[in-house]
C-alpha positions in Angstrom: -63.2 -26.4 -132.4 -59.5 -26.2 -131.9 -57.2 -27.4 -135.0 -55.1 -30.2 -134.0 -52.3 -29.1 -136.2 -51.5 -25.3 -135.4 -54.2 -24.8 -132.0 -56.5 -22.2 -133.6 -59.8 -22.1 -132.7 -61.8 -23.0 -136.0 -65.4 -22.6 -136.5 -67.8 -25.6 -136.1 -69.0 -25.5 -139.6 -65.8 -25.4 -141.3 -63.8 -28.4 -142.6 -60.4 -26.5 -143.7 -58.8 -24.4 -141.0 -58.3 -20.5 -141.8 -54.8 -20.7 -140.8 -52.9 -23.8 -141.4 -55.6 -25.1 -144.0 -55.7 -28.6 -142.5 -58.6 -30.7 -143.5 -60.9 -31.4 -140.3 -63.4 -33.3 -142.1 -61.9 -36.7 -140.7 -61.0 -35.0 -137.5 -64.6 -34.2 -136.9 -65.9 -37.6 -138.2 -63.3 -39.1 -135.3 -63.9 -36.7 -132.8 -67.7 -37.5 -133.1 -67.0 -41.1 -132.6 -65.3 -40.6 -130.1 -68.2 -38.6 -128.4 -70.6 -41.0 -129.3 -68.8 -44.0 -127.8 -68.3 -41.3 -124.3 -72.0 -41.2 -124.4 -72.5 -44.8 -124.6 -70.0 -45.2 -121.7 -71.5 -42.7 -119.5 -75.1 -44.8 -119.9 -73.8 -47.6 -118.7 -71.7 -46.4 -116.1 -75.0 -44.4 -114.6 -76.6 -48.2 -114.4 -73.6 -49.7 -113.0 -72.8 -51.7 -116.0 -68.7 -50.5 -115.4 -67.5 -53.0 -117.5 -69.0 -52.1 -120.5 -68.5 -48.5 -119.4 -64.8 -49.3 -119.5 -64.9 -51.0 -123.2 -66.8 -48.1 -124.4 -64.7 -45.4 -123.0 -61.6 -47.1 -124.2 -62.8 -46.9 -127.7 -63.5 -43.1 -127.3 -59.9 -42.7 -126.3 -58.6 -44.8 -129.3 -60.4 -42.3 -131.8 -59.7 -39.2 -129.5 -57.2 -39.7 -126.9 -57.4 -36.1 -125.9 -61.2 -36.6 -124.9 -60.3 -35.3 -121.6 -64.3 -36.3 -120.5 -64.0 -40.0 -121.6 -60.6 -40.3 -119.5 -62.4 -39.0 -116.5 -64.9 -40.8 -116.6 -62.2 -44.0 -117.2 -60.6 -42.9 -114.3 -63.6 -42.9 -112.1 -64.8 -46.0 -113.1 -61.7 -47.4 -112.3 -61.6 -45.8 -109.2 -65.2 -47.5 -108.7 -64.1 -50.9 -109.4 -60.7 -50.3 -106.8 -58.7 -50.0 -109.4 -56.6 -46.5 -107.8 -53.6 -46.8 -109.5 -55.0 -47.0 -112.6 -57.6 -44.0 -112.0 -55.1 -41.5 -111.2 -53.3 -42.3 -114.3 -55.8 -41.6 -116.5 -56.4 -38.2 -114.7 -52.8 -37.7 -114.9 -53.1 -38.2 -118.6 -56.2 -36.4 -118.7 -54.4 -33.2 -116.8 -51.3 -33.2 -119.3 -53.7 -32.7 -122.3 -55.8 -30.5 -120.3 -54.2 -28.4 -117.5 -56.6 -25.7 -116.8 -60.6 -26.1 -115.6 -60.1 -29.9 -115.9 -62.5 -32.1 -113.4 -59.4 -34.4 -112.9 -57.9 -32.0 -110.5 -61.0 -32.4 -108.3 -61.2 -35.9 -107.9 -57.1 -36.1 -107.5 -57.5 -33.6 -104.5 -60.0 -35.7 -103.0 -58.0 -38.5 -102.5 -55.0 -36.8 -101.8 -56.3 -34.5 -99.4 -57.0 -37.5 -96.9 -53.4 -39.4 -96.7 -55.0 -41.8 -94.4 -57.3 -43.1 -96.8 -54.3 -43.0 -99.9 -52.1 -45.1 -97.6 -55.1 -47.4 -97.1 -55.6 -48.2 -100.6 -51.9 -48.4 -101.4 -52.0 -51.0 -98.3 -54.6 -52.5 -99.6 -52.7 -53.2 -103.3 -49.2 -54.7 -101.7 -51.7 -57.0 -99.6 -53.2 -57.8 -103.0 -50.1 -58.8 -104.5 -48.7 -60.9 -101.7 -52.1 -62.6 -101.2 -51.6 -63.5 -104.9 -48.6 -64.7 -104.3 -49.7 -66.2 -101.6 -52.2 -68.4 -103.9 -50.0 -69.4 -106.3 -47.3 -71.2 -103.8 -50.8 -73.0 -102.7 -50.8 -71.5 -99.4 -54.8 -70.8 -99.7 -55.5 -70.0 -95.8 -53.0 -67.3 -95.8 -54.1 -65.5 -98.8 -57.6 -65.6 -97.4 -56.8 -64.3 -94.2 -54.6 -61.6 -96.8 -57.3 -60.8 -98.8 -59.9 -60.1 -96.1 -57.6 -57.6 -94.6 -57.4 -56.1 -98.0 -61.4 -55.9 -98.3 -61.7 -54.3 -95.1 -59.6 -51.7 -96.3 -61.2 -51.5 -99.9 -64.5 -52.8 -99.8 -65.1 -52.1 -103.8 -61.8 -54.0 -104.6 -63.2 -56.2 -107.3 -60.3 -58.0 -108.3 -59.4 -58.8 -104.0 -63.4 -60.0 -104.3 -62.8 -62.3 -107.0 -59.8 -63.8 -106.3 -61.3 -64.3 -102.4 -64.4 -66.1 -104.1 -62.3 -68.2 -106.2 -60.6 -69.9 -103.4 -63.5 -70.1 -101.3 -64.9 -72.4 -104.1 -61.6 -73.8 -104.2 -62.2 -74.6 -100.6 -66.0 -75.6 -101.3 -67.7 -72.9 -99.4 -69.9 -71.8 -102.2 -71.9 -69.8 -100.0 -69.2 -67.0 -98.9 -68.4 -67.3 -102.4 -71.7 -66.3 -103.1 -72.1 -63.7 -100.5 -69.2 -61.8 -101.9 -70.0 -62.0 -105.6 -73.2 -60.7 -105.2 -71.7 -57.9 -103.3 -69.1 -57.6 -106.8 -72.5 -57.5 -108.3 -73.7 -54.7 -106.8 -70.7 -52.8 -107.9 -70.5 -54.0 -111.5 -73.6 -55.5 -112.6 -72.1 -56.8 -115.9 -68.6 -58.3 -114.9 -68.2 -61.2 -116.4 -66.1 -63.0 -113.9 -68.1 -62.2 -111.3 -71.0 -63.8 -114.0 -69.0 -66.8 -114.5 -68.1 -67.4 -111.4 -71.7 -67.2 -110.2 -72.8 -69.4 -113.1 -70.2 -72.0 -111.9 -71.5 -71.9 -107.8 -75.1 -72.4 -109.5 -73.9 -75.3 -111.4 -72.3 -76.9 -108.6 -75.3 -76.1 -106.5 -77.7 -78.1 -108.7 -76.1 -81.0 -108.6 -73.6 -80.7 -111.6 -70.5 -81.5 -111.9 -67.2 -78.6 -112.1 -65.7 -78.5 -115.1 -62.4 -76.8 -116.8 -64.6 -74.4 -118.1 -66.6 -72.1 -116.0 -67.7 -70.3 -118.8 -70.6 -72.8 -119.6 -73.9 -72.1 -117.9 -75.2 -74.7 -119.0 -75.1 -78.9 -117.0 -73.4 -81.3 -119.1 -75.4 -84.1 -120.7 -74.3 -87.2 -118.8 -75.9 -89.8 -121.0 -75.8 -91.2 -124.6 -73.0 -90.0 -126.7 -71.7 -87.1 -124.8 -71.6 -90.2 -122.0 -67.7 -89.9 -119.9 -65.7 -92.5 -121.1 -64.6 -94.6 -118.4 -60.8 -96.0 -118.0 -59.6 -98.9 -117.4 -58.0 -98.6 -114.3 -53.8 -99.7 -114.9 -52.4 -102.6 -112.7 -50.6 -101.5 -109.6 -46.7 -102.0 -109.8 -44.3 -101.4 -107.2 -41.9 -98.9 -107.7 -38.3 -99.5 -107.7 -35.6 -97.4 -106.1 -34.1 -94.8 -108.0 -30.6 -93.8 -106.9 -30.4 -91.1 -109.8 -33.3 -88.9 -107.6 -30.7 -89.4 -104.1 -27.3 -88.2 -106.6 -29.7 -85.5 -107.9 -30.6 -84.6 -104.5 -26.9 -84.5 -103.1 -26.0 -82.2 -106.4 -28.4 -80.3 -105.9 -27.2 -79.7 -102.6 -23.5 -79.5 -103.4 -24.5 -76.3 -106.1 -26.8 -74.8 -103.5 -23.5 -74.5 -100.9 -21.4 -73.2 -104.3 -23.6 -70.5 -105.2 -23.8 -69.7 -100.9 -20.7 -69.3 -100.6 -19.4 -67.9 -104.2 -22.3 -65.7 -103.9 -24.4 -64.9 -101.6 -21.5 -64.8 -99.1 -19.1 -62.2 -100.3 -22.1 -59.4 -101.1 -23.3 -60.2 -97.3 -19.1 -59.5 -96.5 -19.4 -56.7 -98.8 -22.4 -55.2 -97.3 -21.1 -55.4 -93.9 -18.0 -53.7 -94.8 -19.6 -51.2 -96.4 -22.3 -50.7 -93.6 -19.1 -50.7 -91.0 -17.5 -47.8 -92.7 -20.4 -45.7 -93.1 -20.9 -45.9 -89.7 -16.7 -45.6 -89.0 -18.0 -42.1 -91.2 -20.7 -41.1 -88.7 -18.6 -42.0 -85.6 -15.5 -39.6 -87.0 -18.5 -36.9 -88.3 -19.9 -37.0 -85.0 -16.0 -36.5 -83.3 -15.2 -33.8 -85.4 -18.5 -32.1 -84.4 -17.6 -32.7 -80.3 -14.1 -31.6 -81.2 -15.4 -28.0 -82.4 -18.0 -27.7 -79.8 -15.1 -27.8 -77.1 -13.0 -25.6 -79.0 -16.2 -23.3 -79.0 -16.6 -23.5 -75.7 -13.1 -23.0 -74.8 -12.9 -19.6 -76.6 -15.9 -18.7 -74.6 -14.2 -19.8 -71.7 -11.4 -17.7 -72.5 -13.0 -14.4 -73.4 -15.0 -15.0 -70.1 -11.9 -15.1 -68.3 -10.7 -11.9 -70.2 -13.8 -10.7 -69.0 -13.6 -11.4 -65.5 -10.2 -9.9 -65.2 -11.2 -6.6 -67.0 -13.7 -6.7 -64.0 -11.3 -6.8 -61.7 -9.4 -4.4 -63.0 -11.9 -2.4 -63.2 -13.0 -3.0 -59.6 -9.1 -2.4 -58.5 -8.8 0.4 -59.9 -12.4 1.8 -58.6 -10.7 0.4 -55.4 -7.9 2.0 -55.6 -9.8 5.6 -56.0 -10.5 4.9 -52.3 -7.8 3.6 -50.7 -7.2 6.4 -48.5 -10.7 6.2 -47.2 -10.8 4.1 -43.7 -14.0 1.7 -43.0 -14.4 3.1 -39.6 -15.3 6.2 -41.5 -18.7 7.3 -40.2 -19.5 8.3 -44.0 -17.4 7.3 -47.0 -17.1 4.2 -44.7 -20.1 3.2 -45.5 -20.4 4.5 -48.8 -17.3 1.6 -49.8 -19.0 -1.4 -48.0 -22.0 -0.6 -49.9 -20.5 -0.3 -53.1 -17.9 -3.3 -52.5 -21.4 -5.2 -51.8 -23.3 -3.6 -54.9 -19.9 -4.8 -56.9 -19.8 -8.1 -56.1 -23.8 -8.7 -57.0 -22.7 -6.5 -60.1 -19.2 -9.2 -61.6 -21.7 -12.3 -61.2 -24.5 -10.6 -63.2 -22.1 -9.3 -66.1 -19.8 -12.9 -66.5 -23.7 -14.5 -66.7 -25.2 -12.1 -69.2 -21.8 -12.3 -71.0 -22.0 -16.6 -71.2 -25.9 -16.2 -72.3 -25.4 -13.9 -75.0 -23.2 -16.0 -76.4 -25.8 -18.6 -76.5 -28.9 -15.9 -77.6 -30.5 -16.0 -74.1 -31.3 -13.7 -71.7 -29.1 -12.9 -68.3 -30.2 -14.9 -65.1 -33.5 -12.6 -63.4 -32.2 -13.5 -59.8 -28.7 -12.2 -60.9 -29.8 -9.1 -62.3 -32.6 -8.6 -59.2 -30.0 -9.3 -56.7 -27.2 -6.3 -58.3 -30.2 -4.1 -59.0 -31.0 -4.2 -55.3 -27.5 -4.2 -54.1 -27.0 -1.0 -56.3 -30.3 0.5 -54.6 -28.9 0.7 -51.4 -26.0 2.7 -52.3 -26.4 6.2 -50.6 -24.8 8.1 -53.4 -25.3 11.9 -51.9 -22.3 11.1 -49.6 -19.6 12.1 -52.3 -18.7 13.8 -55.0 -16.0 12.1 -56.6 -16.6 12.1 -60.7 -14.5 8.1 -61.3 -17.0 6.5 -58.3 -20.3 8.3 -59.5 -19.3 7.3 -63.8 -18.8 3.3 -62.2 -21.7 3.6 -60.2 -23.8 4.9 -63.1 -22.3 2.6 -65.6 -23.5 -0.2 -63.6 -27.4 1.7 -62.5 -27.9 2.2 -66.4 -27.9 -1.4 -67.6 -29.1 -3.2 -64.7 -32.0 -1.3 -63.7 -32.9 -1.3 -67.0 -33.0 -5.2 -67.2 -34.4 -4.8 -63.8 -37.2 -2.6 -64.3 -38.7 -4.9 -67.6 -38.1 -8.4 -65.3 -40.4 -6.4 -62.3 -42.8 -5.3 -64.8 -42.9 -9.0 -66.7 -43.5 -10.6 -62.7 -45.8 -7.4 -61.7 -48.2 -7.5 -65.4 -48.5 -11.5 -64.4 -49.6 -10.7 -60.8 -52.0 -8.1 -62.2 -53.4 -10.5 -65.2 -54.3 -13.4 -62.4 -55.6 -10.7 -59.6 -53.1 -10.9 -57.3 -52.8 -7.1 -56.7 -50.6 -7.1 -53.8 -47.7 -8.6 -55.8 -48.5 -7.0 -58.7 -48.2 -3.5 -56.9 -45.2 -4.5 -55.1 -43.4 -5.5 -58.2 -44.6 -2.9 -60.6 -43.5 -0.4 -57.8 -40.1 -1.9 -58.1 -40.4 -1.3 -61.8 -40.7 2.2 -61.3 -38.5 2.7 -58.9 -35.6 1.3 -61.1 -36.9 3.3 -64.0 -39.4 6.0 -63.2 -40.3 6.6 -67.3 -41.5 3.0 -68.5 -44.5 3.8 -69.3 -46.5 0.4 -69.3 -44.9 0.0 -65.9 -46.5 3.3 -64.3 -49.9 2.1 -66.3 -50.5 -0.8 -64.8 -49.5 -0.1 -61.4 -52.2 3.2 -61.3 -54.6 0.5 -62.8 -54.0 -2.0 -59.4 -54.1 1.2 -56.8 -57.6 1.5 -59.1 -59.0 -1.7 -58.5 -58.2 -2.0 -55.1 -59.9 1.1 -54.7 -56.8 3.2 -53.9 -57.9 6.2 -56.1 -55.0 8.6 -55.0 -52.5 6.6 -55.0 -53.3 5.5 -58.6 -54.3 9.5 -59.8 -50.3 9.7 -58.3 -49.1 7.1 -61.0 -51.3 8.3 -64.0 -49.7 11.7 -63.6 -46.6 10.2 -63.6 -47.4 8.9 -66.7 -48.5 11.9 -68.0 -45.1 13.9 -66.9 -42.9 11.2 -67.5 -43.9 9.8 -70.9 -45.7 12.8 -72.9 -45.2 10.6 -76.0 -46.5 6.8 -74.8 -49.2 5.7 -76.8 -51.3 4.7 -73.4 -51.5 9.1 -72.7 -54.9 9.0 -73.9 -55.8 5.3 -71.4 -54.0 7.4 -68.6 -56.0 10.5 -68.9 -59.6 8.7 -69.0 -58.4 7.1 -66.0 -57.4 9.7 -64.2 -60.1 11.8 -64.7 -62.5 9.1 -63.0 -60.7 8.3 -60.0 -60.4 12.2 -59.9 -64.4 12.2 -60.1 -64.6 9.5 -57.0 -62.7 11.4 -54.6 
């Protein structure tokens, strides 16, 4: 037992805790009540007698409201009967005095791990409410058609049930009013509207007579002294005009336009001003935003531009190293158209790598494939001159780079759908542009494999095992090439 007063735990046979020396004596007597009365709720609740459950339970919880069991079971009870709302308060309640190994959590994550169903029943309590409402303006047709929405949604909606029954009898059709009580029935076997208003379709079905109270089960005694008295019915007299209800009527009127336009009027004017500058707000928000996303862009532009004339500079200047050389040379001639061509793949490449940097992409493939190729055929054995083989090296070193891993990408694609002649085509290109990528040389020995080509692919496994000494796919490589070895 835990002491109310200070929490320490306090044996069962004692009636003064050792600590604080609070009496338990009553707190026992109470917390056995409270028990009992839990016990005597769960009995009825395991026969379907939830109203009685609920009166039971609710007495546990006035001697003990920490019995975290009795406000469970309340809550599933509740939950039985359609009440949701007021289920998962009680196992709210029951978690705040009990946050640890408490069932409450259980059933909460239940319904909360299917949103469908939650939104259902919360659907199912605003159609409620507006099907009441619905009722009491005496528009009965609508709040049936409400509430049968609502009991499709939530079949165990007892109060949706009740209130549908009550105007079907309303309506005289005692026999869907039947049908769905004894479906309430099933649910609660002891509710006592759903009793009365049973009692009251089996009175009317007899032959009786409907009464103001539905409570009585019994027919009323139509003769002797409980006899009706009968009234004398009251002469007819024609009514007179009354111009009082016409002035009342044009009153009524004139305060209906007063309170329109004192009222209802200037909020309207006040919410449309107030709407007009929030969107006056967004509109300037939104211009500011376009405003510094031009200005972004025209830095860009400009430090492109900067770009692009270091380029040229750089390419006058690269041009200017061989002015002297004619272009009816039979060898530096060529050498200059080849690098003018490899240059002006090269400007293109670097301005779009530049602008998609700036943006966290990746340069154009056909840009970089076209310099890388340009730069390819450039016969560099032709001279010796230090400032042309720096620019042409400068330019080798990032784009065959890029150029090697977009080959590889296309060439490991080719491979993966077993289209081996691309795949060795680009994978050769790959190499070519860098002759140590490891996965590159890999790959292409494993096409020259499968097409059977076992020389050509012992070629690029060696080159794997000269070239990368230290790549992780050595130990692939070898087992590889010792077996096409074996099948020559």
């Amino acid at each position: 037992m835990i002491c109310p007063r200070c929490g320490n735990l306090v044996a069962a046979r004692r009636n003064i805790c050792e600590a604080c020396g609070y009496d338990l004596s009553v707190y026992k007597k109470v917390t056995h009540v409270s028990n009992r009365y839990y016990n005597q709720g769960l009995e009825k609740a395991k026969v379907r007698d939830l109203s009685g459950a609920v009166v039971l339970l609710k007495k546990s919880l006035e001697m003990n409201k920490t019995n975290t069991n009795a406000r469970n079971l309340l809550g599933l009870v509740y939950f039985e009967m359609g009440e949701t709302v007021a289920a998962i308060s009680e196992w709210v309640i029951s978690k705040h005095f009990q946050a640890k190994e408490n069932d409450a959590d259980v059933y909460m994550d239940v319904i909360q791990s299917n949103p469908e169903k939650l939104e259902g029943y919360n659907q199912a309590i605003r159609k409620y409410n507006m099907a009441l409402e619905s009722a009491k303006q005496g528009t009965v047709d609508l709040a049936i058609i409400q509430l049968k929405k609502v009991i499709a949604l939530h079949p165990k909606f007892l109060r949706a049930n009740h209130l549908l029954a009550l105007l079907y009898m309303k309506n005289s059709e005692y026999e869907r009013a039947r049908r769905i009580l004894l479906k309430c029935k099933k649910v609660d076997i002891a509710n006592t509207t759903t009793l009365r208003y049973l009692s009251e379709i089996n009175r009317v079905a007899s032959g009786g007579v409907a009464t103001e109270n539905p409570d009585s089960s019994q027919d009323d005694d139509y003769t002797g002294a409980n006899a009706p008295i009968i009234m004398k019915e009251n002469e007819y007299k024609e009514e007179k005009p009354n111009i009082m209800n016409f002035i009342n009527l044009i009153v009524g009127v004139l305060i209906g336009l007063a309170v329109v336009s004192l009222l209802i009027l200037p909020t309207r004017e006040n919410q449309i001003k107030a709407q007009y500058e929030a969107e006056r707000l967004d509109y300037s928000d939104e211009l500011n935003s376009k405003i510094a996303t031009i200005d972004s862009q025209a830095t860009k532009i400009s430090s492109l531009e900067t770009t692009n004339e270091e380029l040229k500079q750089s390419l006058a200047e690269a041009t200017g190293q061989v002015e002297y050389v004619s272009v009816e040379d039979p060898v530096y001639g060529e050498l200059y158209r080849q690098l003018s061509a490899a240059i002006e793949s090269y400007i293109p490449y670097e301005v779009d790598k530049e602008m998609t940097a700036s943006n966290d992409g990746t340069a154009s493939e056909e840009l970089c494939l076209a310099a890388a190729q340009a730069l390819a055929g450039v016969d560099m054995t032709v001279t010796q001159d230090a400032n042309i083989i720096a620019l042409y090296e400068s330019m080798t070193t990032v784009v065959f780079s890029e150029a090697s891993t977009f080959t590889y990408v296309s060439g490991r694609a080719y491979y993966d759908a077993g289209d081996y002649e691309n795949a060795i085509a680009d994978l050769t290109k790959s190499v070519v542009y860098n002759p140590y990528y490891d996965r590159a040389l890999y790959y292409l020995g494993k096409a020259y494999q499968d097409i059977e080509s076992n020389e050509r692919a012992a070629y690029y496994y060696t080159q794997l095992l000269e070239n990368c000494p230290d790549s992780t796919l050595t130990g692939y490589a070898a087992d590889r090439l010792a077996a096409v070895s074996g099948q020559n």
